[in-house]
FIVEX-533051 format. One line per 3 residues: their letters; for each residue x, y, z of C-alpha. Coordinates in pm, 1 decimal. Layout:
N
A) X/Y/Z ~ ...
//
This chain:
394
XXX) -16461.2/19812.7/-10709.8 ~ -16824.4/19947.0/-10728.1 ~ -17051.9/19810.8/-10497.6
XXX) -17465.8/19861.0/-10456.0 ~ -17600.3/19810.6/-10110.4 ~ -17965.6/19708.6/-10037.1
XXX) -18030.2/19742.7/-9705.6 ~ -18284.4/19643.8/-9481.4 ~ -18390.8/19947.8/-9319.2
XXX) -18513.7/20244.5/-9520.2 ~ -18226.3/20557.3/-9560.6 ~ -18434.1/20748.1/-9417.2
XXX) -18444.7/20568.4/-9125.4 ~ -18089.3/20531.5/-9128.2 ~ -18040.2/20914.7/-9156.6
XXX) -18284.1/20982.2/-8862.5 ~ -18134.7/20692.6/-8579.2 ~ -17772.7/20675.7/-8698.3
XXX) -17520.6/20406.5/-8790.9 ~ -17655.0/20166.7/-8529.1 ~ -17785.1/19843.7/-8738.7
XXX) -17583.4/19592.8/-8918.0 ~ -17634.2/19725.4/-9288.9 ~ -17582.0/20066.4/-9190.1
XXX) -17264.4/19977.2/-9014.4 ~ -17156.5/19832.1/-9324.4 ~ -17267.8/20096.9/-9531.7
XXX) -17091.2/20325.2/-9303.7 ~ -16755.5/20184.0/-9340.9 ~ -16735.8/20106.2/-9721.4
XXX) -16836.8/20481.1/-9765.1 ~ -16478.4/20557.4/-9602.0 ~ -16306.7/20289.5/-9767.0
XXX) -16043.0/20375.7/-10063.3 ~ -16093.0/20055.5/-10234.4 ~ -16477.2/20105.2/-10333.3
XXX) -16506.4/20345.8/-10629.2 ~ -16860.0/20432.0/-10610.2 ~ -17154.3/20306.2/-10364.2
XXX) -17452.5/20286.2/-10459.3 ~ -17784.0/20276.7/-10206.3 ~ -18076.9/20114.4/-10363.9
XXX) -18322.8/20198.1/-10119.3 ~ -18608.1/20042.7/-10026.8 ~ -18956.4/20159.4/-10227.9
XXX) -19206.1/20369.9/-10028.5 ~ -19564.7/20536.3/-10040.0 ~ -19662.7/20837.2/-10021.7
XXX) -19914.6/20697.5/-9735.7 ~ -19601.2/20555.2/-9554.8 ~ -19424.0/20936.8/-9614.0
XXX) -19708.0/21096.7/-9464.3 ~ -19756.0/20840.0/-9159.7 ~ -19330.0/20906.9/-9103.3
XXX) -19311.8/21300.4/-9153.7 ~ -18998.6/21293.5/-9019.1 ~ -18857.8/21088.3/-9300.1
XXX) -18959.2/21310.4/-9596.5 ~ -18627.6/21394.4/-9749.6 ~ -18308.2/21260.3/-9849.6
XXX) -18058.8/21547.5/-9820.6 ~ -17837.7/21584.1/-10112.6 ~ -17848.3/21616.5/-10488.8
XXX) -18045.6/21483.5/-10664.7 ~ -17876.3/21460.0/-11042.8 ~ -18136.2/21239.8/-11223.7
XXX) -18483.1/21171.2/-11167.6 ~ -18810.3/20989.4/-11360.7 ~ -19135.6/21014.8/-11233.2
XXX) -19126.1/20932.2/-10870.5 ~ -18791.1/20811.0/-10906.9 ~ -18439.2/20989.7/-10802.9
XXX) -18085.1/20944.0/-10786.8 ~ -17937.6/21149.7/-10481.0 ~ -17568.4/21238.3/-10472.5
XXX) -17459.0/21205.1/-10102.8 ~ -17079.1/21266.9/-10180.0 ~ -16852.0/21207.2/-10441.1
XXX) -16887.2/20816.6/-10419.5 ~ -17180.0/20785.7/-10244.9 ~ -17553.0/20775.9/-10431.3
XXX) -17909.1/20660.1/-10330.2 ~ -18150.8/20543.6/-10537.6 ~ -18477.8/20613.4/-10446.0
XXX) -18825.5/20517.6/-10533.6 ~ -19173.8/20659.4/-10416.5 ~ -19430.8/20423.4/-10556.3
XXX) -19800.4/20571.0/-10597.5 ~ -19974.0/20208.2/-10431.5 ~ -20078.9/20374.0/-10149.3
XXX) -20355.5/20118.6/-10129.5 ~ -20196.9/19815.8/-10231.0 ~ -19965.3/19879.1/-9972.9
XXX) -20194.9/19877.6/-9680.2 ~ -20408.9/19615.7/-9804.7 ~ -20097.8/19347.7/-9890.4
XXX) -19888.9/19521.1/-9592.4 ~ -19472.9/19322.3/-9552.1 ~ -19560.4/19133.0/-9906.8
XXX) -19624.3/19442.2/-10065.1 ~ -19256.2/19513.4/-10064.0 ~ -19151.5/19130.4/-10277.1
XXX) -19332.1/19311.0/-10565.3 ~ -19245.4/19707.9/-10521.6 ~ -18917.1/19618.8/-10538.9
XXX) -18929.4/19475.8/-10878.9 ~ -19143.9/19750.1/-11020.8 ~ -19059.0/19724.6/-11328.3
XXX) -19008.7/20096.1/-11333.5 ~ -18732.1/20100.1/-11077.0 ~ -18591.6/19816.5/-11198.0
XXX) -18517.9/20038.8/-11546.2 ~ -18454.1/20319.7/-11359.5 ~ -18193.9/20116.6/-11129.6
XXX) -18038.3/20033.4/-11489.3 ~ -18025.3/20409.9/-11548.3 ~ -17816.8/20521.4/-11274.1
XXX) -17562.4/20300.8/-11330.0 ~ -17571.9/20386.3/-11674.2 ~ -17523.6/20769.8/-11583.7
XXX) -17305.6/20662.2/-11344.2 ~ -17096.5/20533.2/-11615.1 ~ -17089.3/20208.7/-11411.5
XXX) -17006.8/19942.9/-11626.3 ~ -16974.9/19655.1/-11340.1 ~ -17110.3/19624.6/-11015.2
XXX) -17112.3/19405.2/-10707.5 ~ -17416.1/19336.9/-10530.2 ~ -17452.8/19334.9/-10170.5
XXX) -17858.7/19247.5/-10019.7 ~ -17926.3/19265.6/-9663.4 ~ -18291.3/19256.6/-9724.0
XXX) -18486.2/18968.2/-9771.6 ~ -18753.8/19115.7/-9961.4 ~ -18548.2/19276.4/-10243.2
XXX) -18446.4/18893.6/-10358.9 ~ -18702.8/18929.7/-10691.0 ~ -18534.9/19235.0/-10778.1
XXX) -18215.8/19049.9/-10880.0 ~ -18403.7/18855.5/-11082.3 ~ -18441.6/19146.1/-11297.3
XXX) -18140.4/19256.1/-11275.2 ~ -17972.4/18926.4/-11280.9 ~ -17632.2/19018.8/-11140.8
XXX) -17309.6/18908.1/-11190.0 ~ -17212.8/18892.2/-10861.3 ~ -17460.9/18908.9/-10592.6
XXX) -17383.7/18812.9/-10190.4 ~ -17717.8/18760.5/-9933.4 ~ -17640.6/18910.2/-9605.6
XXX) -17902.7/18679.8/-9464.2 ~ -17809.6/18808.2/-9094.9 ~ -18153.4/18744.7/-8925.6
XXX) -18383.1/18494.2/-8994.7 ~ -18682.1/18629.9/-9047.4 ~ -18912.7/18348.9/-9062.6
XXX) -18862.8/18333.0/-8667.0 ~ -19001.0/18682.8/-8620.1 ~ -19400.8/18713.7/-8527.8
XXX) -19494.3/18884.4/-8823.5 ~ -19357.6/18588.4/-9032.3 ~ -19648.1/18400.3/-8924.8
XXX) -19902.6/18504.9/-9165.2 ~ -19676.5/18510.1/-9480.1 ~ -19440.3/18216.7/-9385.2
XXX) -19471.0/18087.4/-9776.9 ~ -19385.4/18398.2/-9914.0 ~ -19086.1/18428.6/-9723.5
XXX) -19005.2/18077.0/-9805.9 ~ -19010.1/18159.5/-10149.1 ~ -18810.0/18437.4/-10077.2
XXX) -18514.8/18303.8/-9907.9 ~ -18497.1/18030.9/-10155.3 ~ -18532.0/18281.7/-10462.1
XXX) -18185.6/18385.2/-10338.3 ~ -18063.7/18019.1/-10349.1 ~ -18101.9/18064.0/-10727.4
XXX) -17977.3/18420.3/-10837.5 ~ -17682.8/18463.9/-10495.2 ~ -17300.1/18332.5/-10542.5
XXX) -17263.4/18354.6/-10179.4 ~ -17473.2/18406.1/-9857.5 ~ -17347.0/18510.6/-9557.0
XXX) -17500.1/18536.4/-9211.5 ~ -17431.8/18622.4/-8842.6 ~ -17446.3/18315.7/-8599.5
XXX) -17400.9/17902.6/-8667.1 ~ -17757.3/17877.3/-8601.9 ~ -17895.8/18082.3/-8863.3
XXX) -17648.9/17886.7/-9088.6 ~ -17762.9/17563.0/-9024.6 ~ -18116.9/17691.5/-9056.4
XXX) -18022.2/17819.0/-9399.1 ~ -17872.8/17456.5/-9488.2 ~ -18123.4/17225.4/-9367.0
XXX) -18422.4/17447.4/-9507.2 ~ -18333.5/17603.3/-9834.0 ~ -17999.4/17397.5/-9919.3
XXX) -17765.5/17697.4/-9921.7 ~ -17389.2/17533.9/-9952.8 ~ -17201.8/17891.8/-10016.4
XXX) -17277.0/18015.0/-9691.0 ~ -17030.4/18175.4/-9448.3 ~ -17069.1/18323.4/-9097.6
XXX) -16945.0/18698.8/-9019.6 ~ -17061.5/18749.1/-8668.1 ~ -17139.8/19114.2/-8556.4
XXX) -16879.3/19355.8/-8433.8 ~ -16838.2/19729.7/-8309.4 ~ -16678.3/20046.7/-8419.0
XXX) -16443.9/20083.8/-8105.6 ~ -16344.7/20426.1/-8178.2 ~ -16744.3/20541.2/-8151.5
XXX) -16752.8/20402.8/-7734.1 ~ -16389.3/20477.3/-7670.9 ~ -16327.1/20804.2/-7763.7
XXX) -16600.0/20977.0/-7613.5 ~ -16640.9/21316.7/-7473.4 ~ -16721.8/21149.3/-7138.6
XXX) -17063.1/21258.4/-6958.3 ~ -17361.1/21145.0/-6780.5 ~ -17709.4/21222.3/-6996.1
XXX) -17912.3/21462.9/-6886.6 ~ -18196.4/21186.5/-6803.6 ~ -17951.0/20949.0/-6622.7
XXX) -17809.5/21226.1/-6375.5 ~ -18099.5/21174.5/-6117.1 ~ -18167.9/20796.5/-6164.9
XXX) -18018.1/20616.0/-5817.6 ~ -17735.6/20331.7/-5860.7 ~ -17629.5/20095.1/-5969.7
XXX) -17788.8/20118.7/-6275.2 ~ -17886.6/19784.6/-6457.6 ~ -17909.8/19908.8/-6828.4
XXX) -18032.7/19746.6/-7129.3 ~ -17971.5/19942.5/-7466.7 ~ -18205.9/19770.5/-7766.3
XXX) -18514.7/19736.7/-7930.4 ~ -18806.3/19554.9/-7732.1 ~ -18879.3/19280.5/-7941.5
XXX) -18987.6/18938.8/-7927.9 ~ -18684.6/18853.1/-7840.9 ~ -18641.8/19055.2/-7483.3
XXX) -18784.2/18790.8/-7189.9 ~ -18976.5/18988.4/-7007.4 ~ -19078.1/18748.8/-6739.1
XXX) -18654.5/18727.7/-6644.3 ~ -18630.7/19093.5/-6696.1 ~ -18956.7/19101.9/-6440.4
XXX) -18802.7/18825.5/-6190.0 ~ -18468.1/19071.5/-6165.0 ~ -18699.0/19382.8/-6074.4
XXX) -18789.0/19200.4/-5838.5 ~ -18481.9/19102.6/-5688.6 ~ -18268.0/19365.7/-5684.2
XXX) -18495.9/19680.1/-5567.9 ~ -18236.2/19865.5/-5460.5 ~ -18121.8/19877.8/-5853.9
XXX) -18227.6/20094.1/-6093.2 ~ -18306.2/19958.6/-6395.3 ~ -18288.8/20152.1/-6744.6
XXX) -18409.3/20032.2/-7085.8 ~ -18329.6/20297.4/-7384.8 ~ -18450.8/20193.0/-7723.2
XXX) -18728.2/20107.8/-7946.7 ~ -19062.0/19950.0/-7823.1 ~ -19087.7/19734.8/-8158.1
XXX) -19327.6/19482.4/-7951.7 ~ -19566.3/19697.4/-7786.5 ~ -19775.0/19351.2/-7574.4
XXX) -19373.5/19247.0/-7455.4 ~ -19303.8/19615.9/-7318.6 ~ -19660.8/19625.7/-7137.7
XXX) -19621.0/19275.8/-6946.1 ~ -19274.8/19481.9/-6788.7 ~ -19389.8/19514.4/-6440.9
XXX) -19331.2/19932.0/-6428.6 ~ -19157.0/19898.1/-6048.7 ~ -19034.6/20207.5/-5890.4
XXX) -18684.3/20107.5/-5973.8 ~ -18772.3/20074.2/-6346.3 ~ -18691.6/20336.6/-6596.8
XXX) -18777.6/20379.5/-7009.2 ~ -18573.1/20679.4/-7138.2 ~ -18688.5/20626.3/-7475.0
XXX) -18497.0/20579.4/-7850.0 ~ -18113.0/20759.6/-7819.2 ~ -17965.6/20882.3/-8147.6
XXX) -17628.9/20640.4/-8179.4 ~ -17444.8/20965.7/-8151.2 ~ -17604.5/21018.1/-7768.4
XXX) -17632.4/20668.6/-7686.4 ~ -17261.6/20535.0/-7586.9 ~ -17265.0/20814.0/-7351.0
XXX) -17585.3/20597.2/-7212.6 ~ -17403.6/20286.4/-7181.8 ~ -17119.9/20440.4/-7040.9
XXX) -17296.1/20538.8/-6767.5 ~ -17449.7/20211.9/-6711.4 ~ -17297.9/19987.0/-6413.3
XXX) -17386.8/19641.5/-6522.5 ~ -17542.7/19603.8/-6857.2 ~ -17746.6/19301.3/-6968.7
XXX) -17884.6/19108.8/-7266.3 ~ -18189.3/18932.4/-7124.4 ~ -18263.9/18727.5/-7423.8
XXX) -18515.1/18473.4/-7513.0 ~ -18323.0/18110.7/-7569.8 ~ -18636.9/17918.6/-7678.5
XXX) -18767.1/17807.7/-8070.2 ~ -18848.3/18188.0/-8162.7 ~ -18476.0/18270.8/-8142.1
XXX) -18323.4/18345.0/-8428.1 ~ -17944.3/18342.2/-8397.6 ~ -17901.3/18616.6/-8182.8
XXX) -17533.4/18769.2/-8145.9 ~ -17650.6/19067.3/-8040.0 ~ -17456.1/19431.6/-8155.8
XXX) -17540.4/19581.8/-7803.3 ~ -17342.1/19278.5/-7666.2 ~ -16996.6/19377.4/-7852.4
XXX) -17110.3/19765.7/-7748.8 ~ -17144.9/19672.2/-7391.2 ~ -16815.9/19511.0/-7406.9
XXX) -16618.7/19781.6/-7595.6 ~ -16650.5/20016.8/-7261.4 ~ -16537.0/19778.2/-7069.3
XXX) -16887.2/19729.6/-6864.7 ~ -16954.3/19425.6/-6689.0 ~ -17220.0/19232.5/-6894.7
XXX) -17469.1/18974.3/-6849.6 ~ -17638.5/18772.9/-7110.9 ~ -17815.9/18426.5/-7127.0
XXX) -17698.2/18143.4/-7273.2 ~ -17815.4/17986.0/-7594.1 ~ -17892.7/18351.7/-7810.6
XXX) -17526.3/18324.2/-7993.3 ~ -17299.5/18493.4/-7733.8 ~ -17118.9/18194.6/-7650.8
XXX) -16824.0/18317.8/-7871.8 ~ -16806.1/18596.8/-7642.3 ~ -16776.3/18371.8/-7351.3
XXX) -16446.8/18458.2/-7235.9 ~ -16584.9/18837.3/-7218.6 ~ -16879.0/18846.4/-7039.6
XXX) -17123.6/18640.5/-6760.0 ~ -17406.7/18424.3/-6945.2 ~ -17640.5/18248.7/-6783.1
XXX) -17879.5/17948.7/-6785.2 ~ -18105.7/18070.2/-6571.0 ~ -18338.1/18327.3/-6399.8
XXX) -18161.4/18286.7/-6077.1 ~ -17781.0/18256.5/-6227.8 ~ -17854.3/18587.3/-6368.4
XXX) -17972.1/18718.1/-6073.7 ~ -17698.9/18629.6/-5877.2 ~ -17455.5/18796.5/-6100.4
XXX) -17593.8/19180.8/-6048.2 ~ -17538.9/19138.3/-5658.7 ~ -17229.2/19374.5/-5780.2
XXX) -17046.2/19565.7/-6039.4 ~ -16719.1/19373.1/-5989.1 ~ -16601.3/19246.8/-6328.5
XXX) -16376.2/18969.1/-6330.7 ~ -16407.8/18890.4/-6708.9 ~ -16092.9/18990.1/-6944.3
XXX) -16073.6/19258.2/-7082.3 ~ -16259.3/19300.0/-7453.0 ~ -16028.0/19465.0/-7711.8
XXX) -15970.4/19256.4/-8081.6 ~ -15935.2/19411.7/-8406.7 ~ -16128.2/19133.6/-8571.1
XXX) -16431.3/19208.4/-8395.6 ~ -16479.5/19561.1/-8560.8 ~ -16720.8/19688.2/-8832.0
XXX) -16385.6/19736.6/-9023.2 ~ -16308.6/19361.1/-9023.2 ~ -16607.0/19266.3/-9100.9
XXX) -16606.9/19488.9/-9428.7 ~ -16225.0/19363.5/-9528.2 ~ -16384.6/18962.4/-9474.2
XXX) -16713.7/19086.6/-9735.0 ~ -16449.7/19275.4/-9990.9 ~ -16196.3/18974.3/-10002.2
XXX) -16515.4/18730.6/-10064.5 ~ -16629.7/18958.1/-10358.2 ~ -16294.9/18925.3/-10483.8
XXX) -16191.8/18583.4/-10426.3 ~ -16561.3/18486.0/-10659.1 ~ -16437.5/18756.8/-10891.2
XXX) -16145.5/18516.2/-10939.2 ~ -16345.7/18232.2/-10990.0 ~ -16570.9/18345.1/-11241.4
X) -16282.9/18452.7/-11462.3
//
């Protein structure tokens, strides 16, 4: 089987923070796996505006063994390739911003050069798998065979969706048309999916966890961590939208003789300012996913303080299954699509449940091992759906 990945986050990106998201978990694992002939990245377009902003991203290492223009195919390893495209619309990028990608994407001169590789490649058919929402005009052009939507997050939910909610619209349902199957991460999103676009060949693969990358570590405590006080309260993620601050600010307030430790992104720069900075609070900054289960190990309780209000969207949160694979006592709140995990950690309906349940480090939950909730799984469910529509069609 041959299989292109578009994922939502840039390579580059990918390259730079590790493994850590759900495409590149997935991209991760069919790299290793026997039964995929070649992979191919098609990579999200870029400028050289957004190059210079991100120095850091510059260069794909590997070789590159056909090019056009601004245009490259990079050899990675004997199956793996990335197709890359550096568009010269400086401008138009800054000026249209998010849209600008629902066009770059179907340049028509990656869209040829796409056609190219696979050409080159001597790639005669090719499965399709999109986790990004933006590439769905692309197929268009392409118009695949077989194509599956990895519609894990609904984006329409996020605040930037606000000021190009049609476009997205037309996004998602562009996908209705030219996708045999979508797939997506919690009940919730599903039903959002049915009720708003009409999607009927929809199926939910929930996160998971590579156990072997927080079980097999060469235990020790980070060098940042050594002099921070316990217990420490730890939260490993992004600071979106999503992360409620005013709980997160009610439990600093409660437990002072806690330390509490965020590591991650600050995506939402006004949520991560309204964090009342406490002498018990501590920001370590973004971990490579190499360094950080050596963070959560060293956590004592770990929590997912999560929004459960409208501007969810589906939630089932990696850093939950992350948490759990260490065997750390976690807290979450109810209603951000954790329930499944019920049986594995404390959620909570309110400020003061949650509270209550970092009074100690005593974990009374069962213990979290089950080979279906790995990245490996979840790969083996995505391969046997490309096949099973492979039978269909013929």
């Amino acid at each position: 089987m041959n299989l292109a990945i578009v994922p939502f986050h840039d390579w580059r990106k990918i390259l730079v923070e590790g493994n850590r998201t759900r495409d590149a978990h997935f991209i991760e694992y069919f790299r290793e796996k026997d039964e995929i002939d070649k992979l191919i990245i098609i990579n999200r377009p870029l400028t050289y505006a957004e190059l210079l902003i991100k120095k850091k991203f510059k260069k794909i290492p590997g070789q590159v063994v056909l090019s056009h223009k601004r245009c490259r195919l990079i050899k990675i390893d004997e199956k793996t390739f990335v197709i890359d495209f550096i568009s010269n619309q400086s401008l138009q990028q800054i000026i249209q911003k998010r849209d600008w990608y629902l066009t770059a994407f179907c340049d028509n001169r990656y869209v040829v050069f796409i056609q190219q590789c696979l050409d080159f490649l001597d790639i005669q058919n090719i499965n399709y798998l999109s986790h990004n929402i933006y590439s769905s005009y692309l197929f268009k052009a392409l118009t695949p065979s077989m194509l599956i939507f990895d519609a894990y997050d609904n984006v329409v939910k996020f605040p930037f969706a606000k000021s190009h909610l049609e476009k997205l619209s037309l996004a998602y349902s562009e996908y209705k048309n030219t996708a045999k199957m979508w797939l997506t991460n919690s009940q919730s999103n599903l039903d959002y999916y049915q009720i708003h676009y009409q999607v009927s060949n929809i199926n939910v693969i929930k996160n998971g966890v590579s156990f072997s990358n927080f079980r097999n570590l060469k235990s020790y405590v980070p060098e940042d961590l050594i002099k921070i006080k316990g217990p420490i309260i730890g939260f490993g993620g992004k600071i979106t939208h999503l992360f409620d601050v005013n709980l997160y600010n009610y439990l600093l307030d409660e437990h002072t003789d806690k330390s509490f430790v965020i590591v991650g992104q600050v995506i939402n720069k006004e949520i991560f300012e309204k964090i009342n900075k406490r002498p018990n609070f501590y920001y370590l900054g973004d971990k490579n996913y190499l360094d950080y289960p050596n963070y959560v190990n060293s956590f004592d309780i770990c929590i997912v303080p999560y929004i459960t209000n409208d501007n969810a969207h589906g939630g089932d949160s990696i850093k939950a299954y992350e948490y759990l694979s260490v065997g750390k006592k976690t807290v979450g709140t109810i209603g951000n699509g954790l329930e499944s995990l019920g049986d594995f950690l404390y959620l909570c309906a309110n400020h003061k449940e949650f509270s209550e349940k970092l009074f100690d480090t005593i974990n009374n939950k069962e213990a979290f091992y089950d080979s279906k909730l790995s990245w490996k799984n979840k790969g083996d469910e995505i391969i046997a759906f490309f096949k099973s529509e492979i039978i269909n069609i013929s």
